[in-house]
N, CA, C and O atoms as a printed pandas DataFrame, in Angstrom:
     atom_number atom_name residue_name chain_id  residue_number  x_coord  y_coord  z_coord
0              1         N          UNK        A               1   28.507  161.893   32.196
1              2        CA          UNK        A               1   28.297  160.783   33.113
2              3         C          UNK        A               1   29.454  160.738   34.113
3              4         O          UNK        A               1   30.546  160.929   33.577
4              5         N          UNK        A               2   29.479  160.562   35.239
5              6        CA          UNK        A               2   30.317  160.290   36.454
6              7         C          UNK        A               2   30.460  159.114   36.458
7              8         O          UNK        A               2   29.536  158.310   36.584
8              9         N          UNK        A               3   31.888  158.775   36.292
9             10        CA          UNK        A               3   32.498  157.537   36.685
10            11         C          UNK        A               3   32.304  157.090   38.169
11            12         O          UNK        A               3   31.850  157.644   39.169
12            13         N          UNK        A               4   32.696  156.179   37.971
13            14        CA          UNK        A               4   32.278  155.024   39.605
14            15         C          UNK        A               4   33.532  155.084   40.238
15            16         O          UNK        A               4   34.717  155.036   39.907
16            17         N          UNK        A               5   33.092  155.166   40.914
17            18        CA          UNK        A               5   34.544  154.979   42.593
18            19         C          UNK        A               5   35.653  154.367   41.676
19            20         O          UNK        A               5   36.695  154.906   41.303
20            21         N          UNK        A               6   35.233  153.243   41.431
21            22        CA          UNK        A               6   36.238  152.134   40.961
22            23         C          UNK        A               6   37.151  152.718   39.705
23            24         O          UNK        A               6   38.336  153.028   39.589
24            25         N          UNK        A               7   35.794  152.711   38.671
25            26        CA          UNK        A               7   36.772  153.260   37.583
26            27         C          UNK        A               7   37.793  154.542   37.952
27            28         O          UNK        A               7   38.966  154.668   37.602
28            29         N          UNK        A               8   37.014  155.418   38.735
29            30        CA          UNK        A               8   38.067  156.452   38.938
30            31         C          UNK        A               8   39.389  156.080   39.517
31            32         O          UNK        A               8   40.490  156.465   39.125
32            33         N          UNK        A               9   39.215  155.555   40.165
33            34        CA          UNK        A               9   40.709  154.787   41.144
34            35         C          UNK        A               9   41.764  154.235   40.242
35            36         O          UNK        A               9   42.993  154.229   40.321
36            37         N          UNK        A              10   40.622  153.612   39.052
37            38        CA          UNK        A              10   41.456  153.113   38.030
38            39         C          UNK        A              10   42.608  153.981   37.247
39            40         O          UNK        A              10   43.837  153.953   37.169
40            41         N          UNK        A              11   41.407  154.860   36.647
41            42        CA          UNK        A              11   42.049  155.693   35.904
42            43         C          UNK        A              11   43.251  156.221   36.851
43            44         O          UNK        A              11   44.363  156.255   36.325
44            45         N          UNK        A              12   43.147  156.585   38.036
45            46        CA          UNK        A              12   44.561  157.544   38.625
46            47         C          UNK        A              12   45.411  156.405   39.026
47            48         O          UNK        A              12   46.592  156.725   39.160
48            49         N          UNK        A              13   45.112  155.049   39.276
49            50        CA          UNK        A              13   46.624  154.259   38.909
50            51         C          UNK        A              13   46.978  154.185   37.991
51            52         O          UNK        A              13   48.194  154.034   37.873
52            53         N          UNK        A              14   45.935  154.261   36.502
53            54        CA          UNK        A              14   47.054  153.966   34.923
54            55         C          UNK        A              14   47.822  155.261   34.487
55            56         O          UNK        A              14   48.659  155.327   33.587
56            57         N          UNK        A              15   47.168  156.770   35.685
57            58        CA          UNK        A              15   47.814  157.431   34.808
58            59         C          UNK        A              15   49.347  157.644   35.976
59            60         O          UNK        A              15   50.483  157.663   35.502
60            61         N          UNK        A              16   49.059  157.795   37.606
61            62        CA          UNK        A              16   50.170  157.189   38.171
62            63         C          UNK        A              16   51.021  156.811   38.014
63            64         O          UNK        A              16   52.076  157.436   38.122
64            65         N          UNK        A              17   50.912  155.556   37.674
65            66        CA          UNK        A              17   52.325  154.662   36.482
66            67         C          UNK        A              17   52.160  154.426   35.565
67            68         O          UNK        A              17   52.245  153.290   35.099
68            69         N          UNK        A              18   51.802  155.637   34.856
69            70        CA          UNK        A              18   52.022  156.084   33.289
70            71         C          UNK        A              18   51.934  154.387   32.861
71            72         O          UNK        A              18   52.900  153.640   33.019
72            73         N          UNK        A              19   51.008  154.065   32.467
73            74        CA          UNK        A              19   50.678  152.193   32.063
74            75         C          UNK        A              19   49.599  153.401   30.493
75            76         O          UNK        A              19   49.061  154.505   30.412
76            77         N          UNK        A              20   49.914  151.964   29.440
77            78        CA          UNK        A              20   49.100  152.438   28.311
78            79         C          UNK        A              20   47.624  151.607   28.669
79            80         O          UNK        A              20   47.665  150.716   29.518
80            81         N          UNK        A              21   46.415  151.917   28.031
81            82        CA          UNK        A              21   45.045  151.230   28.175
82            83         C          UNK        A              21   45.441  149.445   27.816
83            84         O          UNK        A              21   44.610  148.617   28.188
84            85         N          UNK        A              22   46.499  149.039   27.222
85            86        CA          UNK        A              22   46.493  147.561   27.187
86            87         C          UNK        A              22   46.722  147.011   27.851
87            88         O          UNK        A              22   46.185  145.938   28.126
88            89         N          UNK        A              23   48.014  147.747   28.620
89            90        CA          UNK        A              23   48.500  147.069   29.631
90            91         C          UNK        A              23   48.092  146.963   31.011
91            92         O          UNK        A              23   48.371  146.010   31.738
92            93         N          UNK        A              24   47.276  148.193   31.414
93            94        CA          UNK        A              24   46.040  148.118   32.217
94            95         C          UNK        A              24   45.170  147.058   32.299
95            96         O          UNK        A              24   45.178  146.154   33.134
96            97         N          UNK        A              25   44.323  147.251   31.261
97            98        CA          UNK        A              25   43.375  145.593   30.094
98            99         C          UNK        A              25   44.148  144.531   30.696
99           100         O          UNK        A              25   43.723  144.033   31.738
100          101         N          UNK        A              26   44.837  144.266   30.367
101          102        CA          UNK        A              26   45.778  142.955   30.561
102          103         C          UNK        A              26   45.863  142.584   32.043
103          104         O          UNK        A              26   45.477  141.476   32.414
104          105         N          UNK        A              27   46.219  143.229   32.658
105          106        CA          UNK        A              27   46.333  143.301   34.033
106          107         C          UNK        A              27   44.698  143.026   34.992
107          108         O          UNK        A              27   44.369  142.434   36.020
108          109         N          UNK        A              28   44.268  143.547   34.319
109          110        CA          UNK        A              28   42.531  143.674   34.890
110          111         C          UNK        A              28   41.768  142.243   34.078
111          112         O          UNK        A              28   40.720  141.668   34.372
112          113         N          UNK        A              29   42.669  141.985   33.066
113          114        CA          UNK        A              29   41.775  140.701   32.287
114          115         C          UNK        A              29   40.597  141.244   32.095
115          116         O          UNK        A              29   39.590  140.847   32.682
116          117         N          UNK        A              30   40.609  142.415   31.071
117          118        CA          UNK        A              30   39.697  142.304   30.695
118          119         C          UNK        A              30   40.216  143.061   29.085
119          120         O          UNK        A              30   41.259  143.716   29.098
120          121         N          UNK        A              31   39.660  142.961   28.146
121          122        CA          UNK        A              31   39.183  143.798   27.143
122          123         C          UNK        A              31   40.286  145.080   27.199
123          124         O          UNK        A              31   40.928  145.394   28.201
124          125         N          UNK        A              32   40.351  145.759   25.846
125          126        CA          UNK        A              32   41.508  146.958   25.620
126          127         C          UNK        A              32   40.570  148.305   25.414
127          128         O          UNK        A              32   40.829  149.427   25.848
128          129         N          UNK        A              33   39.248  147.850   24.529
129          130        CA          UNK        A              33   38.604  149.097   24.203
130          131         C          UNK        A              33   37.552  148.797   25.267
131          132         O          UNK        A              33   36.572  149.542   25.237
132          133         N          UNK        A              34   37.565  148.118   25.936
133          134        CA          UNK        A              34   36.451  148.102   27.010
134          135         C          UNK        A              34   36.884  149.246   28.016
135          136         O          UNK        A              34   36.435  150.347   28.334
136          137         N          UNK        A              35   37.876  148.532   28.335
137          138        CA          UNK        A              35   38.328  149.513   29.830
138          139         C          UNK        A              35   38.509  150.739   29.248
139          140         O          UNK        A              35   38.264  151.630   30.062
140          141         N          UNK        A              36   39.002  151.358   27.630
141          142        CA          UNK        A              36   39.308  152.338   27.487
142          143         C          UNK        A              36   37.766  153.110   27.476
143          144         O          UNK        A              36   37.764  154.331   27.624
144          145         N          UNK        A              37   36.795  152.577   27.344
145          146        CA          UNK        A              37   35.009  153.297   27.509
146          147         C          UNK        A              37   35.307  153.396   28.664
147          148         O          UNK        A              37   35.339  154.584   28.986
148          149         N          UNK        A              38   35.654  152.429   29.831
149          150        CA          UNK        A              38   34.855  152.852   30.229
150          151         C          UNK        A              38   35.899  154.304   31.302
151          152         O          UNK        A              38   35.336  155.105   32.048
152          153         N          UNK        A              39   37.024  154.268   31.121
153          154        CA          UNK        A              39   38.337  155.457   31.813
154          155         C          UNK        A              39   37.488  156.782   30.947
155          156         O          UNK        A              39   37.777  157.959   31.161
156          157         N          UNK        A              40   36.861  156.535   30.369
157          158        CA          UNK        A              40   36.197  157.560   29.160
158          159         C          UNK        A              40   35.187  158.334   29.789
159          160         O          UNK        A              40   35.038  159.555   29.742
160          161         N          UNK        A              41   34.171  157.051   30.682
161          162        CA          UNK        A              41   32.831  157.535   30.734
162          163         C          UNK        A              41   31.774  157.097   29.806
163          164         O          UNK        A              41   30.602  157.470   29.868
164          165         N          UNK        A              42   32.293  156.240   28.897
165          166        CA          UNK        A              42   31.286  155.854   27.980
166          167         C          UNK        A              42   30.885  155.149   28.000
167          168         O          UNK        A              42   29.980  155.113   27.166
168          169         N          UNK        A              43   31.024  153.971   28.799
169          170        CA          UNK        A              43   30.829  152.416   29.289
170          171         C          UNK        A              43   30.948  152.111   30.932
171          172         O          UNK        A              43   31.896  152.291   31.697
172          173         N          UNK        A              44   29.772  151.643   31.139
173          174        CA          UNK        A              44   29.772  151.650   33.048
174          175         C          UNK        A              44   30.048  149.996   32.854
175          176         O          UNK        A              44   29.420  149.363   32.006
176          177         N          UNK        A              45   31.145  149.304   33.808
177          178        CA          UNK        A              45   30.932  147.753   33.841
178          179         C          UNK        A              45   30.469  146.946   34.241
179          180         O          UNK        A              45   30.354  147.260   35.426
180          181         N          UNK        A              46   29.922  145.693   34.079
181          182        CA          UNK        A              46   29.171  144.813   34.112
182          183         C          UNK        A              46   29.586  144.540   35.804
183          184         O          UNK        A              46   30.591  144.921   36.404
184          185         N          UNK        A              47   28.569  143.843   36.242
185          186        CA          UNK        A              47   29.265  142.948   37.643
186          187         C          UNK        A              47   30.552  142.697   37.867
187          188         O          UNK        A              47   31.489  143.228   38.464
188          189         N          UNK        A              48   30.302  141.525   37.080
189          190        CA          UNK        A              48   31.707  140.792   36.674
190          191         C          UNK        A              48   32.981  141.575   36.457
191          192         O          UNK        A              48   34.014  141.137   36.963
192          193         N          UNK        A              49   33.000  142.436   35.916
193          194        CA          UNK        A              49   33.783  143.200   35.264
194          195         C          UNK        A              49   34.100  144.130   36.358
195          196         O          UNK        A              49   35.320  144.267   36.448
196          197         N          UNK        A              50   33.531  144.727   37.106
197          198        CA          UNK        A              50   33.079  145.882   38.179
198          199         C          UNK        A              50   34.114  144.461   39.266
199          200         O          UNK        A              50   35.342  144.476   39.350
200          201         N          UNK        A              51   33.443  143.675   39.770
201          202        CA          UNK        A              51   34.256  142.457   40.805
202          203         C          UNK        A              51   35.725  141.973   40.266
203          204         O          UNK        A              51   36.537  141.506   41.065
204          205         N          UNK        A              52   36.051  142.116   38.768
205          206        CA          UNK        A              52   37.477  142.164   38.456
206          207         C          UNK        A              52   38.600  143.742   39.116
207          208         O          UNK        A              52   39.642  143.868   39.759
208          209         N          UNK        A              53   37.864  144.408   38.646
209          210        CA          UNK        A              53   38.107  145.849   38.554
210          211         C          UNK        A              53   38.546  145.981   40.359
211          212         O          UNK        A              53   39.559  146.576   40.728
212          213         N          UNK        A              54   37.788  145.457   41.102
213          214        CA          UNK        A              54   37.842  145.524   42.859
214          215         C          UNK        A              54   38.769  144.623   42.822
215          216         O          UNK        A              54   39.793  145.114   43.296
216          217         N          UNK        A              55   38.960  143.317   42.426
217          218        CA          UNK        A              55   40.220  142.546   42.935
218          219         C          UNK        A              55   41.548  143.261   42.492
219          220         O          UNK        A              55   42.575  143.413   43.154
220          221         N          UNK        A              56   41.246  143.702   41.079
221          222        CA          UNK        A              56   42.805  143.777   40.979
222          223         C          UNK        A              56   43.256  145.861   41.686
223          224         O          UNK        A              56   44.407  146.220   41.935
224          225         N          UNK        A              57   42.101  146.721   41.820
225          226        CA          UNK        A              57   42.532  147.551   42.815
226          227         C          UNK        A              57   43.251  146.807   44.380
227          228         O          UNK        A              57   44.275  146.985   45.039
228          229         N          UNK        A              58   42.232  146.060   44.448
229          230        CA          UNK        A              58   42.809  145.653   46.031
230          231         C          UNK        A              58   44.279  144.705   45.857
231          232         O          UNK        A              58   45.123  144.873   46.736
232          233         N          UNK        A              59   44.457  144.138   45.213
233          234        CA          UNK        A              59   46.121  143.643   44.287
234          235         C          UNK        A              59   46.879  144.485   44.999
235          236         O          UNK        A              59   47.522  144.214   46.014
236          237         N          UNK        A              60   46.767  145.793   44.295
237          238        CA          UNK        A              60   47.925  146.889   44.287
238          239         C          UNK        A              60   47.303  147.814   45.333
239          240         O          UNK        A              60   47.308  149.008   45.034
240          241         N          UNK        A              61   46.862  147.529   46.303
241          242        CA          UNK        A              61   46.255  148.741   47.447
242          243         C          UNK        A              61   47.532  149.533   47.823
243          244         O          UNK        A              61   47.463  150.683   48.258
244          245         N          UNK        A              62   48.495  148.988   47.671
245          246        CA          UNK        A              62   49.714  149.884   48.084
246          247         C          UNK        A              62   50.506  151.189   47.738
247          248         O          UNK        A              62   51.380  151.774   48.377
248          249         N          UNK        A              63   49.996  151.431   46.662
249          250        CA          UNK        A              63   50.030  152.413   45.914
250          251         C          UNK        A              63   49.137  153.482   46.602
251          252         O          UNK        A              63   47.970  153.566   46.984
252          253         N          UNK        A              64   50.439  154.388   46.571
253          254        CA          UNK        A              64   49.948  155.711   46.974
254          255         C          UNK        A              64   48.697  156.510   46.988
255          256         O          UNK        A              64   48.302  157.077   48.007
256          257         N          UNK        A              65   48.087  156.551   45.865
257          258        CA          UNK        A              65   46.750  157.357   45.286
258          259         C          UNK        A              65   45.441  156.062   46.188
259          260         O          UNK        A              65   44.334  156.505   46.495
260          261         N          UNK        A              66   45.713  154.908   46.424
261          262        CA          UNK        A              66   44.248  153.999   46.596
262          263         C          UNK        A              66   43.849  154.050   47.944
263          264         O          UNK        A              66   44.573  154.278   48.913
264          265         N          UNK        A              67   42.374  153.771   47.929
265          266        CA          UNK        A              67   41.658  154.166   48.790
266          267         C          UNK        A              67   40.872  153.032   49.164
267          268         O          UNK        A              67   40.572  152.224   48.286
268          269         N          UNK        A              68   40.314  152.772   50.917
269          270        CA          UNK        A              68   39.659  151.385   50.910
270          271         C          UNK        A              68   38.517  151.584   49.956
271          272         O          UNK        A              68   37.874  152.606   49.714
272          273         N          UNK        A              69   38.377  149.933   49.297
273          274        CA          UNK        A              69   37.155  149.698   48.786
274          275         C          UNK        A              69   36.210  148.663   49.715
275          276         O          UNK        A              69   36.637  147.591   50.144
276          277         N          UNK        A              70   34.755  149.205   49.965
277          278        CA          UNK        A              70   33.797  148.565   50.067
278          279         C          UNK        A              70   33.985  146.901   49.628
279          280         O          UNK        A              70   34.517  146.642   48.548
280          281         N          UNK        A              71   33.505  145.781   50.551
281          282        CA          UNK        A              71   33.445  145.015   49.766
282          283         C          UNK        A              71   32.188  144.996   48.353
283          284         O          UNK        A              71   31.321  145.822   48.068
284          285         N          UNK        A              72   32.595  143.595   47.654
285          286        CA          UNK        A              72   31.621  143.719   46.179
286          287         C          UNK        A              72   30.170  143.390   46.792
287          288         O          UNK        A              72   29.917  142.654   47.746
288          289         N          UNK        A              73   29.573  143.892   46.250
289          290        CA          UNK        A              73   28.113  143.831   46.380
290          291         C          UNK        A              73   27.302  143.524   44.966
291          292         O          UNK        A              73   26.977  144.536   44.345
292          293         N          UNK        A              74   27.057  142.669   44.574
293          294        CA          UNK        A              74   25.646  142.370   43.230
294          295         C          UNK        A              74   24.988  142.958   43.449
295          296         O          UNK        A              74   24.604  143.388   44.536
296          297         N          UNK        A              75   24.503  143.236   41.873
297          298        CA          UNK        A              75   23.076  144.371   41.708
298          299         C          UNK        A              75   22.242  144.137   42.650
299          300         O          UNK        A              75   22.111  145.206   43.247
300          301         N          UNK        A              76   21.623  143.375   43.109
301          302        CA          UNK        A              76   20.650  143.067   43.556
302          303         C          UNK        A              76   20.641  142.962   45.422
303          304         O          UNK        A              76   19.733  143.005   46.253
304          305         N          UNK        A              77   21.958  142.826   45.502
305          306        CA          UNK        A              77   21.626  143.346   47.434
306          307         C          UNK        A              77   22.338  144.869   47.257
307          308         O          UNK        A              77   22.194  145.723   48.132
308          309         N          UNK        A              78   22.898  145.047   46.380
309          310        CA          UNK        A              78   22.290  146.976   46.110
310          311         C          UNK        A              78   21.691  147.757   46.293
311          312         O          UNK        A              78   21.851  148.905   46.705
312          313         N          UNK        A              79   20.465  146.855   45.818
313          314        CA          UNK        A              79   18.903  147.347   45.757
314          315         C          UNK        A              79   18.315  147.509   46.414
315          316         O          UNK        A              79   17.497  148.415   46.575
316          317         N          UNK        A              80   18.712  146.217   47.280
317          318        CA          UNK        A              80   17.884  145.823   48.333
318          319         C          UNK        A              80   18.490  146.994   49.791
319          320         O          UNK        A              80   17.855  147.364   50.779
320          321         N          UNK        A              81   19.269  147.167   49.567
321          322        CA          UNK        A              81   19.873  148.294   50.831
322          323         C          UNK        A              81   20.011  149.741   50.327
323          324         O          UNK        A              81   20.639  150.613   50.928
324          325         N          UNK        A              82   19.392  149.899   49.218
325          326        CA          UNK        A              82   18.585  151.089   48.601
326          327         C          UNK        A              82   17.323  151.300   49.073
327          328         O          UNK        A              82   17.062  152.304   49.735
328          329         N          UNK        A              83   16.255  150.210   48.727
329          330        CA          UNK        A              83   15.234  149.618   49.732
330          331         C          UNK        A              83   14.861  149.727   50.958
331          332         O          UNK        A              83   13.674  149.914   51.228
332          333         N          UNK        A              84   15.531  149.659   51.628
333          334        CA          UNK        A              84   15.476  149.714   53.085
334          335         C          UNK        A              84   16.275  151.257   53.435
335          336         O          UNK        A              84   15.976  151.917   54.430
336          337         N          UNK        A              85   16.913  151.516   52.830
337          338        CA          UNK        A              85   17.181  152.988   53.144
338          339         C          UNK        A              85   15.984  154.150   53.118
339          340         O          UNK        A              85   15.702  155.057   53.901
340          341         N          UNK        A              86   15.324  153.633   51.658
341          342        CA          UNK        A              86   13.878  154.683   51.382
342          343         C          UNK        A              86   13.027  154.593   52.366
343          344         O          UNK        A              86   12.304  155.545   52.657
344          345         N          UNK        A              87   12.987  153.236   53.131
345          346        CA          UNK        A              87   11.593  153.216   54.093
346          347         C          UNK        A              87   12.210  153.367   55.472
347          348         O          UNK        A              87   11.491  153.396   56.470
């Protein structure tokens, strides 16, 4: 499975400044074995979780390795500009 923009960004700031998966977690407010699925590939995140994940990249945009992010978008005007792309 291919990680998401986001998570990837993630992963190359925790490994960047060498940060362990908690202290990452902590920082992101979220979960320890969560974020560690999902730096894995084994767990894609929720909205919510996905809209944490974008604030706290954009936090630290200053860091060398980050890249602009898109603003957040919900599943559902996703779709909808998936939608309109097909037709």
């Amino acid at each position: 499975m291919k990680l998401m923009e986001e998570i990837e960004e993630l992963k190359e700031y925790k490994e960047d400044k060498n940060l362990p998966i908690a202290e990452l977690a902590r920082r992101i407010e979220a979960d320890d074995t969560t974020v560690g699925r999902w730096l894995k590939g084994g767990a894609t995140p929720s909205c919510y979780s996905l809209y944490k994940v974008r604030r706290f990249l954009n936090s630290v945009k200053g860091w060398e390795g980050s890249k602009p992010l898109e603003p957040f978008k919900d599943k559902t005007t996703r779709e909808r500009e998936q939608t309109k792309k097909r037709y």
